[in-house]
C-alpha positions as CSV (number, residue, x, y, z in Angstrom):
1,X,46.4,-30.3,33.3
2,X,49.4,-28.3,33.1
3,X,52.9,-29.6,32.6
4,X,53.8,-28.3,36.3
5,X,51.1,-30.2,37.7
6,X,51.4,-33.3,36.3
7,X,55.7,-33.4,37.7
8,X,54.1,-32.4,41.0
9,X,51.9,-35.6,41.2
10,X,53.9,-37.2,39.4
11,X,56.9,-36.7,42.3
12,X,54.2,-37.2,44.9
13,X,53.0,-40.8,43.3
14,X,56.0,-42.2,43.0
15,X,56.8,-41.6,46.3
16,X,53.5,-43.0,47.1
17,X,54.5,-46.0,44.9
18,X,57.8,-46.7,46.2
19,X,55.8,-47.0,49.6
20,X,53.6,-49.3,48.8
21,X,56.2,-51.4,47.4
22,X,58.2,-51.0,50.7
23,X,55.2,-52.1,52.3
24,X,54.0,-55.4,49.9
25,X,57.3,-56.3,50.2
26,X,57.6,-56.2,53.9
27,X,55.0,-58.0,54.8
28,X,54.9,-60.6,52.4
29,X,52.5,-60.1,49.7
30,X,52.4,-61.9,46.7
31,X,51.9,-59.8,44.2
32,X,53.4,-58.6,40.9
33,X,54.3,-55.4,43.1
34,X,56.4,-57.8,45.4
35,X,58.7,-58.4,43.5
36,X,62.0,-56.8,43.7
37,X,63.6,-56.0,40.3
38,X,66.4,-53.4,39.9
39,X,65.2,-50.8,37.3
40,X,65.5,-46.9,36.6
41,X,62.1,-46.6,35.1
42,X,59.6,-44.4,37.5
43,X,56.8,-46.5,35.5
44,X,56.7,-50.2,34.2
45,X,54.9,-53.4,33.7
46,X,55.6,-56.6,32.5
47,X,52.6,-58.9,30.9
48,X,52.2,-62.3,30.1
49,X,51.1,-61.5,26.6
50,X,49.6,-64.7,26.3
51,X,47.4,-64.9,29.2
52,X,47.0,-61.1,30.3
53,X,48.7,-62.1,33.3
54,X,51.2,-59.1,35.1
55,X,53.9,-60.5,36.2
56,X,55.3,-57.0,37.5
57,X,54.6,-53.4,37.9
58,X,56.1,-50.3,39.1
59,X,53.8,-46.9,40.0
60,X,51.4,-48.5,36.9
61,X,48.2,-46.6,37.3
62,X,50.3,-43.4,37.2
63,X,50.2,-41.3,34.5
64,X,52.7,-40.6,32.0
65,X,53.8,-38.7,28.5
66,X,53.9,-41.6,26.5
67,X,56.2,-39.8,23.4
68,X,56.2,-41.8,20.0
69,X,55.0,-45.0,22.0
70,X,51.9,-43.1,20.7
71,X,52.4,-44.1,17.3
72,X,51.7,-48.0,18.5
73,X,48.1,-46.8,18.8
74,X,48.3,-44.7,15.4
75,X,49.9,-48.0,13.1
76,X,47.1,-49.8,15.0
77,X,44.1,-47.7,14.2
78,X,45.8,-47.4,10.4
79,X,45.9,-50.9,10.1
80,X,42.4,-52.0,11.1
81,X,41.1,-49.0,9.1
82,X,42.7,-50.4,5.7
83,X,42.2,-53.8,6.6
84,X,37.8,-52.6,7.8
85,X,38.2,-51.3,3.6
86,X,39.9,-54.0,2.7
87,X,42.5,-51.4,0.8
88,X,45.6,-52.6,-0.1
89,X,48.9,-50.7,2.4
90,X,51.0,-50.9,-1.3
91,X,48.1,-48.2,-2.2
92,X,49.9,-45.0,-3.4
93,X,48.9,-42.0,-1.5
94,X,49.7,-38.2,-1.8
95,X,51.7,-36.1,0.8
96,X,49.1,-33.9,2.3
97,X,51.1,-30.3,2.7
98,X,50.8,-30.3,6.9
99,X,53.2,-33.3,6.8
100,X,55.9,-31.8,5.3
101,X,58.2,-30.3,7.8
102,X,57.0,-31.6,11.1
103,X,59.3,-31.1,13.8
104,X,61.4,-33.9,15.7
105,X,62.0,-37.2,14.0
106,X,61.3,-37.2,10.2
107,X,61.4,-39.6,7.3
108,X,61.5,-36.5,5.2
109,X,58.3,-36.3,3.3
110,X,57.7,-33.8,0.7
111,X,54.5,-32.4,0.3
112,X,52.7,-33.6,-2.7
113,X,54.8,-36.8,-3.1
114,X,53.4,-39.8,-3.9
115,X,53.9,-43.0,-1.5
116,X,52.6,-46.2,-0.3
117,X,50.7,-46.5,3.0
118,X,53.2,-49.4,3.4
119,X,56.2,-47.0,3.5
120,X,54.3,-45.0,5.5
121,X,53.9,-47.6,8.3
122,X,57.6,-48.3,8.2
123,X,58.5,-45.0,8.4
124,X,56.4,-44.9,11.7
125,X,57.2,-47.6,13.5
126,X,61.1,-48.3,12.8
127,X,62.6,-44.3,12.3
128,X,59.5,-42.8,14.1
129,X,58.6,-40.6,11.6
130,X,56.3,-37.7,13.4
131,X,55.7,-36.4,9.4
132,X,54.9,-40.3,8.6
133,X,52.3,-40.2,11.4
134,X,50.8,-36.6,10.2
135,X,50.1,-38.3,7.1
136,X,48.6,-41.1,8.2
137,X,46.1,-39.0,10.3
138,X,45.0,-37.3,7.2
139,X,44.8,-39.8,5.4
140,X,42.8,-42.7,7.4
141,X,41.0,-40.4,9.3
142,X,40.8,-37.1,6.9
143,X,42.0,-34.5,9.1
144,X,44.5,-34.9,12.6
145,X,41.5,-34.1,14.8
146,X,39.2,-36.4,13.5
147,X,42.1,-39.4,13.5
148,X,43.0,-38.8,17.3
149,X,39.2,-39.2,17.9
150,X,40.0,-42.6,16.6
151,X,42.5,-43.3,18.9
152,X,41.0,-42.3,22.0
153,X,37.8,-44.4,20.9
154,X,40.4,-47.6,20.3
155,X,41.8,-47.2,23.5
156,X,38.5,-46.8,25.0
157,X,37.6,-50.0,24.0
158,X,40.5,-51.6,25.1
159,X,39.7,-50.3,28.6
160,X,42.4,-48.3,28.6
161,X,41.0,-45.4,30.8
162,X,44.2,-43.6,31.8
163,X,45.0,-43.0,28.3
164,X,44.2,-39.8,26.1
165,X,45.5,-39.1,23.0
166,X,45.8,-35.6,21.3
167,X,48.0,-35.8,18.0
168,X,49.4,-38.8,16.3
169,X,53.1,-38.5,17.1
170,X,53.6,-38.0,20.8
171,X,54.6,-34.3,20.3
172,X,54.6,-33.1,23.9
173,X,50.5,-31.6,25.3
174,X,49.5,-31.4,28.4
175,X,46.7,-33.5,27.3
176,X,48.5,-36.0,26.1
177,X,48.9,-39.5,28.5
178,X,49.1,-42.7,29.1
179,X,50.3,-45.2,32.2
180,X,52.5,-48.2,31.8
181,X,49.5,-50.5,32.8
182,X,47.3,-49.1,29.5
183,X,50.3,-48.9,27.1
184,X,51.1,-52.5,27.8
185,X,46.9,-53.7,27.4
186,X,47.7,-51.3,23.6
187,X,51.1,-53.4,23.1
188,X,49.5,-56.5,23.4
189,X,46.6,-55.5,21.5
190,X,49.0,-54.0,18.5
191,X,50.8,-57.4,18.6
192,X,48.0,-59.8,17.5
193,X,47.8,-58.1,14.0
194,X,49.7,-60.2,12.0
195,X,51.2,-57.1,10.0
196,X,51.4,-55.1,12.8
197,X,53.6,-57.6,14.1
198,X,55.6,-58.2,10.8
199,X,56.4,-54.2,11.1
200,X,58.0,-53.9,14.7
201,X,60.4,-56.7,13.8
202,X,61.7,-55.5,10.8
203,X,65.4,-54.4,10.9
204,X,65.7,-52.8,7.8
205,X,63.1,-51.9,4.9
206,X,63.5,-50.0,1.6
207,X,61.1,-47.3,1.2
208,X,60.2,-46.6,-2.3
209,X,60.4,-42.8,-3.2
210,X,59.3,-40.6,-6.6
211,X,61.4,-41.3,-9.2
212,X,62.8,-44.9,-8.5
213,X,64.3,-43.8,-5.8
214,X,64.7,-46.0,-2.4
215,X,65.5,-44.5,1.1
216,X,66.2,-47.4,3.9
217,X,64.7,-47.1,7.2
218,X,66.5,-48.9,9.9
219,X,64.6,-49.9,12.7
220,X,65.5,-48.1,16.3
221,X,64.5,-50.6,18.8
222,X,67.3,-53.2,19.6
223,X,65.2,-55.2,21.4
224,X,64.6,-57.4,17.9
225,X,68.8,-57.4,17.4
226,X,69.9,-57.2,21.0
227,X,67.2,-59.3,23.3
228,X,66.9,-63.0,22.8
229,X,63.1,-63.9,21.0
230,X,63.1,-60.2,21.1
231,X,60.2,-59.0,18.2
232,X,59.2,-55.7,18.5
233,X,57.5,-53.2,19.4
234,X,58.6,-49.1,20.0
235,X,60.6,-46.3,21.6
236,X,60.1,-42.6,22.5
237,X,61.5,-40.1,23.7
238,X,61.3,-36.0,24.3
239,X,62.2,-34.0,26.9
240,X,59.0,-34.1,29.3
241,X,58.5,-37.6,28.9
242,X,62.0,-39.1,29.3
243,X,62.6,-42.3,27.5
244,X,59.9,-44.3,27.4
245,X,60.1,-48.1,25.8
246,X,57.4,-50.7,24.9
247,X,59.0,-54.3,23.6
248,X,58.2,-58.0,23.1
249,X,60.1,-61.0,22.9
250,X,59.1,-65.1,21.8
251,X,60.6,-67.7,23.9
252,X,59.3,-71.4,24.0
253,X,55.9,-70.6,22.7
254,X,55.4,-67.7,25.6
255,X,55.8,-63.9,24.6
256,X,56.3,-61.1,27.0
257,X,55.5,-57.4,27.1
258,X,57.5,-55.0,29.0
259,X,56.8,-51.1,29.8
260,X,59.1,-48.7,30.7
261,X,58.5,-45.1,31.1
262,X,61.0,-42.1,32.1
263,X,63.8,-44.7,32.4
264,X,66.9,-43.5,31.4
265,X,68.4,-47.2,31.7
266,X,65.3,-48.3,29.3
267,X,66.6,-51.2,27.3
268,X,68.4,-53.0,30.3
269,X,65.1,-52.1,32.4
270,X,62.6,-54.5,29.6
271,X,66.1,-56.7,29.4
272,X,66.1,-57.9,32.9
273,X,62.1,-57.2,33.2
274,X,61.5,-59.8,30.2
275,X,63.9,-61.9,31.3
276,X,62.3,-62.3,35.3
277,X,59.3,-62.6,33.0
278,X,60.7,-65.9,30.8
279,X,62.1,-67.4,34.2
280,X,58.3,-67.6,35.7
């Protein structure tokens, strides 16, 4: 689909969306799309991770450019590859040359370098390392192509039928999309993995590099620092997709999942979305 196409429908479905909305909430429905919440996000949903349960949605079913939100689905697939092989993520592994140098956010990998699988996932999922996810592809699934294969066959199984994947990073492609509704099913599915989990609601880790050297990655979603409970799990952002926001937070034994896509208010949009969410 080209990129010029996709902004037209996109314009068109929102429009469409905010209609419908107009329209539940006019006449009464109970629904999860009667219910008015101010939010800049064109796309969002907010799950009862717990029960599956929506508890709000916004336009959805509509397709979107997911940006590094992609890399929930590329720590997930890594994780439950290792864990099928029972390998161990302190594993050392070598820097495949096509992950040195990748454009956009880097963790600064050099090719030929030795480092743990471990480091690897941190460097994904708290800096959003697009040379960190490179690696990874080549790695688990021995070349990009055959890796993103992987991914569209998860998400397939998850029933995620909006979604298609075509790197590992969120790069901007055409062919490259998601909707809030099968980014939050991924979320939740990402957040029963113990060390998935354990990942997304780290601060701070210390990445071990050659020669005894250490390099800390700080983790960019405030949701775990800012948002009460908050524990996880990802950000992203390019130019085409506009920011774009998947987090979680624990309260009282109950854990939500909010979805925000081209929001340029994102954090305050899962904010007030998880908080409705806790108040239910």
């Amino acid at each position: 689909m080209k990129k010029g196409k996709l902004i037209f429908i996109t314009a068109v479905a929102v429009a469409v969306c905010m209609g419908i909305g107009f329209y539940v909430q006019k006449h009464g429905f109970t629904d999860a799309t009667s219910v008015e919440i101010g939010i800049s996000a064109g796309q969002a949903l907010l799950m009862d991770a717990d029960t599956g349960e929506v508890l709000y949605e916004k336009c959805a079913d509509q397709k979107a450019y997911p940006a590094s939100t992609t890399k929930i689905m590329t720590a997930l697939v890594t994780l439950e590859t290792m864990e099928e092989y029972d390998s161990p993520l302190e594993q050392k592994v070598r820097v495949p040359e096509v992950a040195e140098g990748v454009e956009g956010s880097s963790i600064y990998l050099k090719a030929g370098e030795e480092i743990s699988v471990q480091d690897l996932l941190y460097g994904l999922m708290l800096v959003s390392g697009n040379d960190a996810a490179v690696a990874l592809a080549e790695i688990i699934g021995g070349d990009q192509e055959h890796f993103v294969e992987m991914m569209n066959d998860r998400a397939a199984e998850l029933g995620c039928s909006s979604t298609h994947f075509a790197n590992p990073n969120g790069l901007f492609d055409e062919d490259h999309y998601t909707t809030a509704r099968d980014l939050a099913v991924i979320s939740a599915a990402a957040m029963k993995n113990g060390t998935f989990r354990e990942i997304v609601s780290t601060v701070d880790w210390k990445a071990e590099r050659e020669e005894s050297t250490y390099l800390t990655f700080h983790n960019k979603n405030k949701t775990i620092t800012e948002f009460e409970g908050g524990s996880g799990i990802k950000i992203g952002y390019t130019k085409d997709s506009g920011r774009t926001l998947a987090a979680s937070a624990e309260r009282d034994g109950r854990t939500m999942i909010a979805v925000v896509m081209s929001a340029p208010d994102w954090f305050n949009d899962a904010y007030r979305l998880m908080e409705f969410g806790f108040r239910q």
